[in-house]
C-alpha positions as CSV (number, residue, x, y, z in Angstrom):
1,X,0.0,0.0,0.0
2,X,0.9,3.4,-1.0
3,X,1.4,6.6,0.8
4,X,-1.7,8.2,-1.1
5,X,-3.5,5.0,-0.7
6,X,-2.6,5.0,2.9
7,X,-3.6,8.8,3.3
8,X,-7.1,8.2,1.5
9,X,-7.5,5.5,4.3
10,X,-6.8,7.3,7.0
11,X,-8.7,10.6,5.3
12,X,-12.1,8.1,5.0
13,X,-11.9,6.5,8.5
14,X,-11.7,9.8,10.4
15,X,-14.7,11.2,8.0
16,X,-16.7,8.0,9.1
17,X,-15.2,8.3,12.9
18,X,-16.7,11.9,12.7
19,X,-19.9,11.3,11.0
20,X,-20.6,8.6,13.6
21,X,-19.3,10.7,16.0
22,X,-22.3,13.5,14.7
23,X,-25.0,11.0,14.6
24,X,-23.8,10.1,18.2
25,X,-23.8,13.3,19.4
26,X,-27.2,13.6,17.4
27,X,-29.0,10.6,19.5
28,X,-27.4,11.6,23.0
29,X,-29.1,14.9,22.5
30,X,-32.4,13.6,21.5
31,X,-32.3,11.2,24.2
32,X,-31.5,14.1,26.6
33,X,-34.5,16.2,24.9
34,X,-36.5,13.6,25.8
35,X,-35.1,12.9,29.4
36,X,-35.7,16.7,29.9
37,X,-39.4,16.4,28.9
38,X,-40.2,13.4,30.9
39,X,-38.6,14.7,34.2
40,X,-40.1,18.2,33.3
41,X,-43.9,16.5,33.4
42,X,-43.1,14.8,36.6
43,X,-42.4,17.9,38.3
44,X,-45.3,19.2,36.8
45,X,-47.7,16.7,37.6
46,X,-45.6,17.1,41.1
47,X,-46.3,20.5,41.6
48,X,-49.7,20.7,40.5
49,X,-50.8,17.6,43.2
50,X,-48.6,19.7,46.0
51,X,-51.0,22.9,45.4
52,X,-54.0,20.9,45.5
53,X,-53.2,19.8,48.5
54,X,-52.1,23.2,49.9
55,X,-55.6,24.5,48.9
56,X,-57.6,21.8,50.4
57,X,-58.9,22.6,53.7
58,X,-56.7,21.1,56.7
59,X,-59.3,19.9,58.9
60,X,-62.9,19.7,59.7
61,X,-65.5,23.3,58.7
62,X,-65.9,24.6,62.2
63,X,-68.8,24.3,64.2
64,X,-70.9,27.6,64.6
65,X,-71.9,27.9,68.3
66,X,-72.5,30.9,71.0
67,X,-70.7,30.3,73.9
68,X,-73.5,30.1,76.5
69,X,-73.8,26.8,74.3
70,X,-69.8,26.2,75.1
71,X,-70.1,26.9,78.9
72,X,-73.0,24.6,79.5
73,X,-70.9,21.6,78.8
74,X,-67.3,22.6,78.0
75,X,-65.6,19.5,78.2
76,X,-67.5,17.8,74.8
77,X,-66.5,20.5,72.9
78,X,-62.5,20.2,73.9
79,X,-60.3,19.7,71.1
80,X,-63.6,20.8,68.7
81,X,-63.0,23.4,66.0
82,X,-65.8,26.2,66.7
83,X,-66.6,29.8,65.2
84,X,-68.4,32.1,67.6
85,X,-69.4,35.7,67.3
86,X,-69.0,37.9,70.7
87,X,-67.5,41.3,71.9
88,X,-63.3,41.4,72.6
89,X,-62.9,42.5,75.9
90,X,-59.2,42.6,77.7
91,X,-58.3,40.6,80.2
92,X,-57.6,41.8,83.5
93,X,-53.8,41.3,84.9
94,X,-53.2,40.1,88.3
95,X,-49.5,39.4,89.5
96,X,-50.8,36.7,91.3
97,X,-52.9,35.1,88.5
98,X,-51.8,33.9,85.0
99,X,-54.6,32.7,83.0
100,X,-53.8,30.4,79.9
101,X,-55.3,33.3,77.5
102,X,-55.1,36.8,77.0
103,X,-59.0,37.9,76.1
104,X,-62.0,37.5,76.9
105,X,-64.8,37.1,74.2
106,X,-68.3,38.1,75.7
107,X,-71.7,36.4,74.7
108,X,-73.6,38.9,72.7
109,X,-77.1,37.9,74.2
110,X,-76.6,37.3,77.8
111,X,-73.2,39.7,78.7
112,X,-72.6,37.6,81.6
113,X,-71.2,34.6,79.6
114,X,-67.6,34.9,78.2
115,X,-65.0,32.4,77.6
116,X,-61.5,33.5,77.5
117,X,-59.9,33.8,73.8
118,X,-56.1,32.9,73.1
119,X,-54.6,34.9,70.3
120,X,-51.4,34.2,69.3
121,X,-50.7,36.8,66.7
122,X,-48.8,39.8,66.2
123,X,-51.9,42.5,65.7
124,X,-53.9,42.7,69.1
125,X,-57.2,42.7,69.0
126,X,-59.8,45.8,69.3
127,X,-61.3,45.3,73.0
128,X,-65.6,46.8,72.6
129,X,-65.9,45.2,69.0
130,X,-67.4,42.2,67.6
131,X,-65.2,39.7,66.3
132,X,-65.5,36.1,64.9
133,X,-63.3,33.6,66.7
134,X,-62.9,30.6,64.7
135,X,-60.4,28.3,66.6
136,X,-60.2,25.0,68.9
137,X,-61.8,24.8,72.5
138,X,-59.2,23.7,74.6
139,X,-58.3,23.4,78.6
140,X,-55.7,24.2,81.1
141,X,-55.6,25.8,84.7
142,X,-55.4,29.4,86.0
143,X,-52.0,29.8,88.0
144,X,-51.8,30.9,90.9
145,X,-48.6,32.7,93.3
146,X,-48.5,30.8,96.9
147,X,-45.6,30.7,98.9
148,X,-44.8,27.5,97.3
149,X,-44.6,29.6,94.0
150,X,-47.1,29.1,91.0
151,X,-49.7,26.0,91.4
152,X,-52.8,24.8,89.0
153,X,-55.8,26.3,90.2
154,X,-59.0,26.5,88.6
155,X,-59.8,24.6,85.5
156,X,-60.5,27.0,82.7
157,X,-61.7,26.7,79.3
158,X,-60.6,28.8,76.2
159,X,-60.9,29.3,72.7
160,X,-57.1,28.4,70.8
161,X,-58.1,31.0,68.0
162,X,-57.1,30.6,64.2
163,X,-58.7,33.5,62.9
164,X,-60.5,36.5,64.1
165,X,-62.9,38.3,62.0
């Protein structure tokens, strides 16, 4: 074999090593396209289940109630998600006394009835206005200073509010 033979030779395998090289290249990238689509719909379809769920409501509608209703039988409605309508009224402080809330809500029919109201958010609420307490009836005791320092007291129930409207 020749030099120009051996030249052509060499000349023809590296066009062939670079055309399969090209068609290579050419698959790799569609099979990357198509890697690229697939993983893009499942974080789509991945997405789209996570704000479904983020919208769906995260527990049971509450209960509309008054809370004269509450106070005749607090204990079954513990740990019950309730929405009741009343007027915001600020809770007294005694040194001596911490209660396990920091309002009162006060029955709009009979004034005498109120249940205490634990808010938990930044904004304080208006004390004389009307509000709509949507949140979960829960328990704990009033503390009280003795000499021994601070002991449970008195049972009291309370309204673990969500939202007030």
């Amino acid at each position: 074999m020749g030099a120009t033979a051996l030249v052509k030779t060499l000349f023809l395998t590296e066009n062939y090593l670079i055309a399969r090289f090209s068609l290579l290249s050419l698959d790799s990238v569609l099979l990357s396209a198509k890697k690229i689509a697939v993983m893009a719909l499942v974080f789509a379809t991945m997405a789209m289940v996570l704000i479904m769920v983020g919208f769906r409501p995260s527990g049971p509608s509450p209960i509309k109630t008054t809370i004269s209703e509450i106070l005749a039988n607090p204990s079954s409605w513990e740990n019950k998600m309730v929405q009741v309508e009343g007027i915001i009224d600020g809770v007294v402080t005694i040194p001596e006394i911490k209660l396990p809330f920091n309002y009162w809500l006060i029955d709009k029919t009979s004034e005498a009835d109120r249940i205490g109201v634990l808010w938990k958010e930044k904004e304080t609420l208006r004390v004389g206005e009307t509000a709509l307490v949507t949140g979960i009836v829960k328990s704990n005791y009033e503390k009280k200073l003795t000499s021994e320092g601070w002991v449970n007291s008195t049972l009291v129930y309370y309204i673990e509010a969500q939202a007030v409207g």
